[in-house]
N, C-alpha and C positions, 0 to 999 in steps of 0.2 A: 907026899901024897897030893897027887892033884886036886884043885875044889872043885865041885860040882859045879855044873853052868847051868842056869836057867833055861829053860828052854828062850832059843835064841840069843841071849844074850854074848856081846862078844865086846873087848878089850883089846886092842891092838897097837901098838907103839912103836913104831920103825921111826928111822934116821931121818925120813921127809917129813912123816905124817902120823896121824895118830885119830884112833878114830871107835869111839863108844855106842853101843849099839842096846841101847833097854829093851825089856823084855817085850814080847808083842802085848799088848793090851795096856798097859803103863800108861798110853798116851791118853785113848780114849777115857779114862776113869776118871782124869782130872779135871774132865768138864763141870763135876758134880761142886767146884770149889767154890767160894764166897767171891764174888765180884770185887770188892773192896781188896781181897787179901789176894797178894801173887801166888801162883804155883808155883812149886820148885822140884826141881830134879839135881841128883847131887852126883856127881865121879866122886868121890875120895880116897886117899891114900895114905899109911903114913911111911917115916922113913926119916936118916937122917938130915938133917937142917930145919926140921921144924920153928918159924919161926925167922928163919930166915929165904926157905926154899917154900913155894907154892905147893897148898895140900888138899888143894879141890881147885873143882869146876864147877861151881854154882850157876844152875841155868833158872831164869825164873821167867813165868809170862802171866801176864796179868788179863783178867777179862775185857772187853773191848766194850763189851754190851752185855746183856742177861740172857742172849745164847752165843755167842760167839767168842772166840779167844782171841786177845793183839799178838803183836812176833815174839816172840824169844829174846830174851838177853841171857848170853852169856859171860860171867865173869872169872876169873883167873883167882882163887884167895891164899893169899897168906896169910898164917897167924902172927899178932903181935907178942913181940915177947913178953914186955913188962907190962903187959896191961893186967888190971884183975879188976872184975871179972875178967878171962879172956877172951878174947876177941879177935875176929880176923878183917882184911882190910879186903876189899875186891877191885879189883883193873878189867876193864874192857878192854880187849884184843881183839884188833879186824881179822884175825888169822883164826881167831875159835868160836867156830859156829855153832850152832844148834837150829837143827830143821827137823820135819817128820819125814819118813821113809818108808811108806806099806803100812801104815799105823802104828808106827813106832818110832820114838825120839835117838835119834842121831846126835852123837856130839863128834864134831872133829875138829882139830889141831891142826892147820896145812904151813906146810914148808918147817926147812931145817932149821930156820933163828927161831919160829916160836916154842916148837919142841923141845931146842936148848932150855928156851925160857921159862916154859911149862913143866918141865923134867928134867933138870940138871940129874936127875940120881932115877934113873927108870924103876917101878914098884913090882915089885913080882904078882903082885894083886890090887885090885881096884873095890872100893863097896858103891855100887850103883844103889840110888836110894830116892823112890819120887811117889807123889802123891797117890794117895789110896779112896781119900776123900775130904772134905771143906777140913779137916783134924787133923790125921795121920796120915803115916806113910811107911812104906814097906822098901825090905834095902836086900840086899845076895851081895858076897863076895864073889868075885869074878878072879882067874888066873889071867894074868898077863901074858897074849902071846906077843912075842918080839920079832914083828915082821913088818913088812909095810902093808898098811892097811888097803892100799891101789890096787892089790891084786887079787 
């Protein structure tokens, strides 16, 4: 049974590229967040190699000033195995961006090596998950369509 999509929301993972699309309004909310503490928006996934294979895309941006947001960082995470508590480790990739798009947060993947990198094993589903306000945050699973996001 297919899952429901958010309105707007879309998940896309082809052989060049790959390319997440949060829901319209997601972006604007999080301006209401703590200066001091980053924002975050999450892709996650689960599936085998946990622990060894990448199971998010942690994007975080932190305030700039007391009205303004600095850029995006996106990072690549994997969990460690033998850690406890566990915990995961995060890599910056020049290849995985995160920008806004009609007022709403874009994450994309480009070219075929990060793809490999970021997806050895493709998800049939994704949980998008980003701030709601300075506290909490709200998440939707998402189906994975398997096509290239370019077109």
């Amino acid at each position: 049974m297919p899952l429901p999509q958010p309105a707007q929301a879309q998940a896309l993972i082809g052989a060049t590229g790959a390319r997440f699309v949060f829901p319209l309004g997601t972006r604007g909310i999080a301006r209401a967040g703590a200066a001091e503490r980053p924002l975050g928006w999450t892709v996650y996934w689960w599936g085998p190699g946990m622990g060894v294979n990448p199971h998010a895309i942690w994007v975080k941006q932190r305030a700039a000033s007391a009205d303004s947001l600095g850029p995006f960082e996106a990072m690549v995470m994997t969990s460690i195995n033998d850690s406890e508590p566990p915990q995961s480790s995060g890599v910056v990739d020049a290849e995985v961006l995160a920008r806004t798009r009609e007022g709403r947060l874009v994450v994309e993947v480009r070219g075929r090596a990060a793809v490999k990198r970021t997806f050895p094993i493709v998800p049939d589903s994704v949980r998008l998950s980003w701030p709601v306000n300075s506290e909490g945050t709200r998440g939707a699973m998402i189906a994975v369509e398997q096509r290239e996001p370019w077109h």
